[in-house]
C-alpha atoms as one frame of an Amber mdcrd trajectory, in Angstrom:
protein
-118.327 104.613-104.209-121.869 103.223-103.629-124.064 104.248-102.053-126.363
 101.168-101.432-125.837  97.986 -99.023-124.287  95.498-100.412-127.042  93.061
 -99.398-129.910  90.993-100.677-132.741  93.285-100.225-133.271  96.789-102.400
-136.246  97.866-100.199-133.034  98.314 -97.000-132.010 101.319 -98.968-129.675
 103.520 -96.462-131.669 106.675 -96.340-129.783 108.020 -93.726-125.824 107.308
 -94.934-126.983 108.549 -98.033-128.195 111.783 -97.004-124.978 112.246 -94.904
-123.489 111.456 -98.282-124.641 114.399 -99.867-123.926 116.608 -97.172-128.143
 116.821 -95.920-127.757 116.639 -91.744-131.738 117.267 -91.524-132.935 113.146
 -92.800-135.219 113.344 -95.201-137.094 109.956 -95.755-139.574 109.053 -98.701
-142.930 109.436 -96.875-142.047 112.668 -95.693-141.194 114.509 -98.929-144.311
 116.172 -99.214-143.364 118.487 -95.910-140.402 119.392 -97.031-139.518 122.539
 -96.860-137.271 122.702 -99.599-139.832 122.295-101.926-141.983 125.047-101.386
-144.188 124.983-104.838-147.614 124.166-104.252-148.508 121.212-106.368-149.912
 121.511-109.924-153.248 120.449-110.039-154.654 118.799-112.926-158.858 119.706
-114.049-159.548 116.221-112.980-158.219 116.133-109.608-158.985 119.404-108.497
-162.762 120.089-110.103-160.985 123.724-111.749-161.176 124.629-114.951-157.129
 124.831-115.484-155.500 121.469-116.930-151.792 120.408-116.572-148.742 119.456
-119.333-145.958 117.922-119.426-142.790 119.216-121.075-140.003 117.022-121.697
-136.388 118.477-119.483-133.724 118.843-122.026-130.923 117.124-120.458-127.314
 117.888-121.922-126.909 114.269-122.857-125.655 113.299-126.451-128.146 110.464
-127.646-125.632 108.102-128.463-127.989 105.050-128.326-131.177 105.748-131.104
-132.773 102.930-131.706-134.474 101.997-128.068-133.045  98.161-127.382-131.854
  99.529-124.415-134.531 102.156-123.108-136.595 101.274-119.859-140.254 102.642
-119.906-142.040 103.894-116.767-146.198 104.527-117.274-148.948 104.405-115.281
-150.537 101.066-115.189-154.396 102.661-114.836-153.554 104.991-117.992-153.799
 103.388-122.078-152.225 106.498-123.029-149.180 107.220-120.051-145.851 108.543
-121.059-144.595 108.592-117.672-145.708 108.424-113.688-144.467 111.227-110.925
-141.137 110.927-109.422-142.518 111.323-105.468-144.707 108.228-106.439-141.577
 105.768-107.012-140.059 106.727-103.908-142.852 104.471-102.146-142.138 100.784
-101.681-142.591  98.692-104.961-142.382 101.835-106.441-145.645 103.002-105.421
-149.442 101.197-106.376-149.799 102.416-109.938-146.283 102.025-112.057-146.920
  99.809-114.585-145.192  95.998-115.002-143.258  96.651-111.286-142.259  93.670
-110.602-140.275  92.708-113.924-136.794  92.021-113.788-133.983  94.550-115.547
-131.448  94.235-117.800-131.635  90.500-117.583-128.858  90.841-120.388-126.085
  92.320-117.939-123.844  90.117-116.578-124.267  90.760-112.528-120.716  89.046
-111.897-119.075  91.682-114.225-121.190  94.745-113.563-123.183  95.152-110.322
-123.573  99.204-110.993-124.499 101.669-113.337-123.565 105.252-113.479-126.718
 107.464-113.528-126.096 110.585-115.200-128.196 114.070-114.447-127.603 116.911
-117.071-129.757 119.214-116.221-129.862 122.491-118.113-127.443 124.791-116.380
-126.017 122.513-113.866-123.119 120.506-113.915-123.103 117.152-114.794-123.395
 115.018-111.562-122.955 111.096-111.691-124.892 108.956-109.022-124.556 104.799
-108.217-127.434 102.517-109.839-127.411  99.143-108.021-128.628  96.446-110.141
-128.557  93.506-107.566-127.540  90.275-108.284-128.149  87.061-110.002-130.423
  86.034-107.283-132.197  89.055-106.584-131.711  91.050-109.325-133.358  94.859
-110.314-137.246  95.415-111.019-138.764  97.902-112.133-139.394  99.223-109.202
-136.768  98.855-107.643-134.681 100.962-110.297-137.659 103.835-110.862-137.228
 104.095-106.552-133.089 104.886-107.458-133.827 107.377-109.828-136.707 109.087
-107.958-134.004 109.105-104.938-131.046 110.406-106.803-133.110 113.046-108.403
-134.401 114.415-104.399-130.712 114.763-103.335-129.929 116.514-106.477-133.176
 119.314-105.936-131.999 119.548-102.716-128.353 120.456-103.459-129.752 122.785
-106.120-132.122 124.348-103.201-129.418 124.700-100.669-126.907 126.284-103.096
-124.401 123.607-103.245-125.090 123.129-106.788-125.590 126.375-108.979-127.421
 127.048-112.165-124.666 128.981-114.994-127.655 129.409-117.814-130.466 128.205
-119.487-132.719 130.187-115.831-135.763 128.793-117.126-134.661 125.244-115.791
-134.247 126.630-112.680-134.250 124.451-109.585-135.625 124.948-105.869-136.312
 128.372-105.192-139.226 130.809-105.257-139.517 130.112-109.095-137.670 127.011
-109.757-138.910 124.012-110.490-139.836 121.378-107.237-139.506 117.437-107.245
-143.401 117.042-106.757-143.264 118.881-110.799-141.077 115.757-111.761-142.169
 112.635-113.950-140.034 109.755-115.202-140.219 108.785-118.560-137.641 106.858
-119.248-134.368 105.609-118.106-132.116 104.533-120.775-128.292 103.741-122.172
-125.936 106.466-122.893-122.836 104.507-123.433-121.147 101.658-122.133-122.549
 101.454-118.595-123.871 105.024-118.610-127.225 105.553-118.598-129.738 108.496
-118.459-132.898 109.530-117.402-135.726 111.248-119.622-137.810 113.447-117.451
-141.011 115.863-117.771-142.055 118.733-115.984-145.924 119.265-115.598-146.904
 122.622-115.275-150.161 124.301-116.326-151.041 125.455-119.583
């Protein structure tokens, strides 16, 4: 099943049959995520933003994926277009239209290689450590208005919210590996989240490479 409109616009994403989708009867939309409740972690903040003396790192989340797909043709890149050095750009900023001011090369088109008459989605696949495996819809559009950047790093940023807040509310429960934890007093939060990169797993599964910043 998908979970997007069939229709010519990726910005009319259905927010609230999506949420019903996953079982969430409070609506939760984009520009609201930092209330949330859910998500009760204050925000690690980085010796540059804050004026403190503490700095922040990133640690890659090692998903229970088998790399199948090594050599990078088919790897999509998400950085931060005011950084020479980024590796990857917060998931809360994607959720904002155009996939918020600062991800680098937005507006360029994905997987121009794909045949939209044959495949029109892709299934995004979240390992994380301790969870089950949970598959979620990846609309590419069409040959008129297909993907961008953007457009794809605001489905992933999406699909990863539902799937912190299933892991909050129980639904979804952690079997090992506790460090990853999720939601919670000591889990991780979504605001701790940045994409890396989102790339091919197999056939049309794909995956999503994700850090954690935390301090050091």
């Amino acid at each position: 099943m998908s979970y997007l409109q069939q229709n010519g616009g990726h910005d009319r994403f259905p927010y609230v049959m999506y949420n019903n989708t996953l079982g969430i009867h409070q609506v939760v939309l984009p520009h609201q995520l930092s209330g949330h409740s859910s998500f009760g972690m204050d925000p690690v903040s980085s010796a540059s933003s804050s004026g403190s003396t503490s700095h922040s790192v990133e640690m890659f989340v090692p998903m229970n994926i088998p790399q199948y797909n090594r050599d990078g043709s088919s790897t999509v890149m998400f950085q931060v277009n005011t950084d020479r050095n980024s590796l990857s750009i917060p998931l809360e900023e994607c959720l904002q239209p155009g996939g918020g001011p600062r991800l680098k090369d937005a507006q360029e088109i994905m997987f121009p290689t794909i045949d939209r008459t044959q495949v029109r989605i892709l299934k995004f696949v979240i390992a994380w450590p301790g969870y089950d495996t949970v598959e979620y819809p990846i609309d590419i559009g069409t040959k008129e208005v297909p993907i961008t950047r953007a457009d794809l790093a605001r489905q992933i940023a999406y699909h990863f919210f539902g799937f912190f807040i299933q892991c909050d509310n129980g639904r979804f429960t952690q079997r090992s590996h506790f460090l990853w934890k999720v939601g919670g007093r000591y889990g991780y939060s979504f605001h701790q989240i940045h994409l890396s990169t989102f790339w091919n797993i197999e056939g049309t599964s794909w995956g999503a490479s994700v850090r954690v910043q935390k301090n050091a």
